[in-house]
N, C-alpha and C positions, 0 to 999 in steps of 0.2 A: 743895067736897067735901074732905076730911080724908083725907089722904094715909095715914093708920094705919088700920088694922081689928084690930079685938076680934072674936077667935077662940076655941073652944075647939073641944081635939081630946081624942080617947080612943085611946088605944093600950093593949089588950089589954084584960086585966083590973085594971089601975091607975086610979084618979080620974082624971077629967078634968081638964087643965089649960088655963089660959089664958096664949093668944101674945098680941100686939100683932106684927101684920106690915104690911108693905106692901101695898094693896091689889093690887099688881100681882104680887104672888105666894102668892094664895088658893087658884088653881090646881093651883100646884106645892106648897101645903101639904098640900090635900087630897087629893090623888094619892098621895102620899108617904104620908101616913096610911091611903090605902084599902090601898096593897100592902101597910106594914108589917101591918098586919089580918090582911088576906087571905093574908101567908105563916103570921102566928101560929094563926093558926084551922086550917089545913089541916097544919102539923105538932101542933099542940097534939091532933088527931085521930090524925095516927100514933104520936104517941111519949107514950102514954096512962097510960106507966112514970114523967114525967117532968113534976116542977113548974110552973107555968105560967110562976115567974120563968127556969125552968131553958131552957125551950121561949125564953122572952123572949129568953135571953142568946145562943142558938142562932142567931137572929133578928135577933139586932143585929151578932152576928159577919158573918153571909150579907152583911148587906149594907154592913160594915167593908170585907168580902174585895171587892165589887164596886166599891165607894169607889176601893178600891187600883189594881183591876185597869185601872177608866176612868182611873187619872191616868197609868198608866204607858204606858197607850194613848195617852193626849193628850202624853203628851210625847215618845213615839218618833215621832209626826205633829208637834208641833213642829221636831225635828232635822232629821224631812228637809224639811219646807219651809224651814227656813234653811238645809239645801245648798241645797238647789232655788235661794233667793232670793241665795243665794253664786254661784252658778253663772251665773246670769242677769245679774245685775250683770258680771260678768266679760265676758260675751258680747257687752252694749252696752256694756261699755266698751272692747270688741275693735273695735264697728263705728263707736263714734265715733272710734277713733285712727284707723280704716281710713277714713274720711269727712276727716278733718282734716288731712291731706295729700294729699289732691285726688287719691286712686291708691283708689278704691274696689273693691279685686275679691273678690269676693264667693265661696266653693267653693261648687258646684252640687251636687247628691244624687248624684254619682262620685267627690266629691274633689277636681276639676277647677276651676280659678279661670275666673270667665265674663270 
């Protein structure tokens, strides 16, 4: 089976073009094609003042601005998992020195070393 697939998609009212993609991401092609559709069609009915390339660029902005919006989400979930994974590191390497001199006391959920 051949790892490429011959695609074509239609986005709006422009010619169809043809992809060559991955066959494992058909899915994610057509999904991506049904929304960008499905938002140009339902504003292309409200803003009836406005081009279709106009409504397009509308449309490609929306989903520039959510582009933006998921990276800066994924990177403030980055940060803090590398405190988190700073943090953590520190903590076993508190219980291996605590382990490596044969004096393991441990603080209990008071404070209090057991």
């Amino acid at each position: 089976m051949k790892d490429k697939l011959n695609i074509t998609i239609r986005i709006a009212e422009l010619p169809p073009f043809a992809l060559q993609i991955d066959r494992s991401e058909e899915e994610m092609i057509r999904n991506a094609e049904y929304n960008v559709n499905k938002l140009w069609r339902t504003w292309r009915q409200r803003f009836t003042d406005k081009s279709s390339t106009e409504v397009l660029g509308m449309v490609a902005f929306q989903f520039a601005k959510l582009f933006t919006v998921l990276n800066r989400q994924a990177d403030e979930t980055a940060a803090v998992l590398d405190r988190f994974e700073r943090q953590l590191d520190s903590i076993l390497l508190d219980i291996d020195a605590l382990g490596a001199d044969g004096n393991m006391t441990l603080p209990d959920a008071g404070g209090r070393h057991l």
